[in-house]
C-alpha positions as CSV (number, residue, x, y, z in Angstrom):
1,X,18.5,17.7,0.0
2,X,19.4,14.5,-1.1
3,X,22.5,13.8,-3.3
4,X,23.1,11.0,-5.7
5,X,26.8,10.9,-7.2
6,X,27.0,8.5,-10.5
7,X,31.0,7.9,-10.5
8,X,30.4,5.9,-14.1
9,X,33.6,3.9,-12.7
10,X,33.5,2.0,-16.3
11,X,34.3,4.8,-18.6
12,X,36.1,7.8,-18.6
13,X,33.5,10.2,-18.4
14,X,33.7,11.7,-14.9
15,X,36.9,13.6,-14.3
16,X,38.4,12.6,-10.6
17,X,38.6,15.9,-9.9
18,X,34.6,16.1,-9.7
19,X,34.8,13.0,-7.2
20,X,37.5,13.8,-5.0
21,X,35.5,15.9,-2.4
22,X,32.8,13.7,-2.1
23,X,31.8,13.0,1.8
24,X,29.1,9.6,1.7
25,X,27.1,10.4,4.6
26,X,23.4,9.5,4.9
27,X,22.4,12.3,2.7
28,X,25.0,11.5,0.0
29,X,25.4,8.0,-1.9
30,X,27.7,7.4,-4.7
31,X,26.9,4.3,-7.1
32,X,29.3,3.3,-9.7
33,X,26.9,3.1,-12.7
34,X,23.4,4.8,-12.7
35,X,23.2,3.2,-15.8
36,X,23.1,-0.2,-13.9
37,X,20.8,0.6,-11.5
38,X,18.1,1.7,-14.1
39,X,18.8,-1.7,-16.1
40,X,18.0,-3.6,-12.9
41,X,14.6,-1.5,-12.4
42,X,15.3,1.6,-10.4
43,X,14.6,0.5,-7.0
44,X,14.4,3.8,-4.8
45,X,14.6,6.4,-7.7
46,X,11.0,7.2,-7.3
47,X,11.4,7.8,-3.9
48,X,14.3,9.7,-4.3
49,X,13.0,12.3,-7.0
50,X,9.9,12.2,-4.5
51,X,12.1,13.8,-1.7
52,X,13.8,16.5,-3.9
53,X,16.9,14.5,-4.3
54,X,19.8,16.1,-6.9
55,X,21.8,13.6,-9.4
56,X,25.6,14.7,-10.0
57,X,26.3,12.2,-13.2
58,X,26.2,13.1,-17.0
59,X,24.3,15.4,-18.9
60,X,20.6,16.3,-17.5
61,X,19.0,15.5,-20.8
62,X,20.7,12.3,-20.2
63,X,19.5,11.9,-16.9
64,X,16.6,12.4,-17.6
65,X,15.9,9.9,-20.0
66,X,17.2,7.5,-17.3
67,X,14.9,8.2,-14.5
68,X,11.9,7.8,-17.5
69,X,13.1,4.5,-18.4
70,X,11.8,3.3,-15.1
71,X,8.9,5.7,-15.3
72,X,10.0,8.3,-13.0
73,X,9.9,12.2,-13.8
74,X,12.9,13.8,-13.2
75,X,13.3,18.0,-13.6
76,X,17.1,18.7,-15.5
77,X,17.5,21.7,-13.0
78,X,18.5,18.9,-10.7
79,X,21.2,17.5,-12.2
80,X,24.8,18.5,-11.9
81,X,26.5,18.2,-15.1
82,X,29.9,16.5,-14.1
83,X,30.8,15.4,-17.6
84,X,30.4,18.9,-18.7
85,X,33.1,20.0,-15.8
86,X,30.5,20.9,-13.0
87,X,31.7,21.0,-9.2
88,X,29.5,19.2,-6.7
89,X,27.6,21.3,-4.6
90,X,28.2,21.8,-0.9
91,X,26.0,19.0,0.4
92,X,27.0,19.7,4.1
93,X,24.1,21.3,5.2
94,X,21.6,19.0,4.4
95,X,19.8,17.1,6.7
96,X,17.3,15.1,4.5
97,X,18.3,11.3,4.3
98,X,19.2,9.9,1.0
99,X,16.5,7.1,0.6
100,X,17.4,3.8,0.0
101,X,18.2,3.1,-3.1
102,X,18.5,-1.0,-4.8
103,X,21.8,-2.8,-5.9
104,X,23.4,-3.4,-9.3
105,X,25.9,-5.6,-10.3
106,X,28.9,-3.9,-10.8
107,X,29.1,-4.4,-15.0
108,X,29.6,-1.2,-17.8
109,X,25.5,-1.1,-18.6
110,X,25.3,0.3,-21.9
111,X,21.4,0.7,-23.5
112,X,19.3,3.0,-25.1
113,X,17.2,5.9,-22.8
114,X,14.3,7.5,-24.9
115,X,13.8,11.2,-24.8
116,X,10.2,11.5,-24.6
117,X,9.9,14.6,-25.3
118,X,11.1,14.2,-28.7
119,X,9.9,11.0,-29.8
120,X,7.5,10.1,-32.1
121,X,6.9,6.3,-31.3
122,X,7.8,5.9,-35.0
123,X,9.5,2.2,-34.5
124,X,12.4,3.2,-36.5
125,X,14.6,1.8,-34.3
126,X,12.7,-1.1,-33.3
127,X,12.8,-2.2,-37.0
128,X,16.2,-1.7,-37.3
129,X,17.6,-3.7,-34.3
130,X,18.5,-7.0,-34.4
131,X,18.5,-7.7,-30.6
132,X,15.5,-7.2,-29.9
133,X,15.7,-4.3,-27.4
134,X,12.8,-2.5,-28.1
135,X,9.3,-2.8,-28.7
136,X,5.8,-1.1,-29.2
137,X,3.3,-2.1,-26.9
138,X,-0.1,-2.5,-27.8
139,X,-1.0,1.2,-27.8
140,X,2.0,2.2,-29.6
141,X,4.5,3.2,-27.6
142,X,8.2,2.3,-28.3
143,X,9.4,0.7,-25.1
144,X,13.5,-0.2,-24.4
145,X,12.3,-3.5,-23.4
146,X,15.2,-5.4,-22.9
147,X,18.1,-3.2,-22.1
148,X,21.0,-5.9,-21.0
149,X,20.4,-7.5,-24.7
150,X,21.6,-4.1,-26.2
151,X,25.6,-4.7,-27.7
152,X,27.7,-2.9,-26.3
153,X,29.3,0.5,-27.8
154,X,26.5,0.2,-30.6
155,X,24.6,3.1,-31.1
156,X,23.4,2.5,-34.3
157,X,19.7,2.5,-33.5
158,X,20.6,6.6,-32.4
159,X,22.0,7.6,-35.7
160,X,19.1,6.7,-37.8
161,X,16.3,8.5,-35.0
162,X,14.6,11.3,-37.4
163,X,13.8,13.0,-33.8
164,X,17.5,12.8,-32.2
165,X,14.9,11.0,-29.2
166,X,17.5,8.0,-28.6
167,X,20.3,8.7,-26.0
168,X,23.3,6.9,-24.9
169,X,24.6,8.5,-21.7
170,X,28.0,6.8,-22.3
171,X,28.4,7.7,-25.7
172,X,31.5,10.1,-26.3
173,X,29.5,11.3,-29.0
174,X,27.9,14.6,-28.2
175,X,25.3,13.8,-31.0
176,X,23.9,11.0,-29.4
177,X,25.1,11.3,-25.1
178,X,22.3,13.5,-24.3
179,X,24.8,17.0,-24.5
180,X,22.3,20.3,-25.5
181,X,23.3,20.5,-29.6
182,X,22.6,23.6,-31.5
183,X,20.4,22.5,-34.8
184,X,23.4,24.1,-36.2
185,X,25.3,21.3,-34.3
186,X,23.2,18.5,-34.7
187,X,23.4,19.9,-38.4
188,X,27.0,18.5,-38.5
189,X,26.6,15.6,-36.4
190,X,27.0,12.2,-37.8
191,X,23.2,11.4,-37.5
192,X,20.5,11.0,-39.1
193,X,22.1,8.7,-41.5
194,X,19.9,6.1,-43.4
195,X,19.9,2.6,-42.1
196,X,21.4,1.7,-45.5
197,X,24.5,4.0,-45.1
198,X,25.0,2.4,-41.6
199,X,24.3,-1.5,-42.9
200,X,25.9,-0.8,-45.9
201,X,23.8,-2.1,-49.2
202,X,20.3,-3.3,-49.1
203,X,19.5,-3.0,-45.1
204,X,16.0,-4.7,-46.4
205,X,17.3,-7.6,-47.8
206,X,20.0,-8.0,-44.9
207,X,17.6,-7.8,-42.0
208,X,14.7,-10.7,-43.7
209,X,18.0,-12.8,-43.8
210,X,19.1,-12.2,-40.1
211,X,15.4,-12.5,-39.3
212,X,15.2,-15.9,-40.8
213,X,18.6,-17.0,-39.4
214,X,16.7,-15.9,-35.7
215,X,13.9,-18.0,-36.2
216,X,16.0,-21.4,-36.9
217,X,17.2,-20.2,-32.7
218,X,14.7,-22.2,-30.3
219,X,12.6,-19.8,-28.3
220,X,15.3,-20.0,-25.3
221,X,18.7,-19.5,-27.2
222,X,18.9,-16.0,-26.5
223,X,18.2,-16.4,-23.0
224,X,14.5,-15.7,-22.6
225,X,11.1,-17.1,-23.1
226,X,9.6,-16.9,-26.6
């Protein structure tokens, strides 16, 4: 079947070992951030986890999250866990064509993926960012909204999730990068920590004065319409 590589040529995630035997052919391609791909809307990944395709990248949890930030269902058992150490798989006898797949630019993507099996749609995080990256729609659901406004290397917004739902694929933190944690783990992880203990003070009174200071911005100063 089908074989997407992620190479995550931004971080140091995927040893170069894991790459070396890779053969593009038209039933293999290799992009250099998934993460990209998905923040520029996921053109072909539908079609791709339509025709059985396999994802050699980051953690399957992680991966998963991914393909359902575009709203596409895709099953962990077909992922190959490169960060974890996982060889690819012998790709040379498959015959089915990778489909085509869009472009990204070629920039270190970093944003939140939501694990829906595990959240709550409780707007925790969406009350605690200051960017703007997520929202509830009308029926409830906490939507990552707009990924490219997420600041890089924060993943604050993870570390106060009561559910452990919000994953950063490029996190080195286990806690948070999608990796399978014992609840003894995740026990010892630094998360769950009160937006207070990440803020530092009164997150309340911190957060109505960044929220006024946002409001003196015209609608277009952070790039978008109001």
């Amino acid at each position: 079947m089908a074989l997407l590589v992620c190479s995550c040529s931004h971080r140091d995630i995927v040893p170069a070992s894991a790459l070396a035997g890779v053969k593009v052919d038209a039933c293999t391609v290799v992009v250099r951030d998934l993460c990209a791909l998905v923040q520029e809307g996921g053109a072909g990944l539908a079609e791709f986890a339509r025709a059985g395709g396999r994802v050699a990248a980051c953690h399957p949890r992680a991966v998963r999250a991914l393909f359902a930030a575009v709203g596409v269902d895709f099953p962990e058992d077909r992922v190959i866990d490169l960060r974890a150490g996982a060889a690819l798989p012998d790709n040379g006898g498959d015959t089915v064509p990778c489909p085509a797949l869009g472009t990204a630019p070629d920039e270190d993507a970093w944003f939140p993926a939501i694990d829906r099996e595990r959240c709550t749609d409780c707007g925790r995080c969406a009350d605690f960012c200051l960017f703007g990256v997520y929202r509830k729609t009308e029926q409830g659901r906490i939507e990552v909204a707009r990924p490219a406004k997420c600041k890089l290397d924060c993943p604050a917004c993870a570390r106060i999730c009561p559910e452990n739902a919000i994953v950063f694929a490029k996190s080195p933190d286990e806690a948070i990068n999608g990796a399978r944690l014992s609840p003894e783990e995740l026990a010892n992880a630094r998360i769950r920590l009160s937006p207070e203990e990440l803020a530092g003070g009164n997150l309340h009174a911190k957060l109505a004065a960044r929220s006024g200071r946002r409001r003196l911005l015209k609608p277009d100063a952070l790039g978008e319409d109001s």
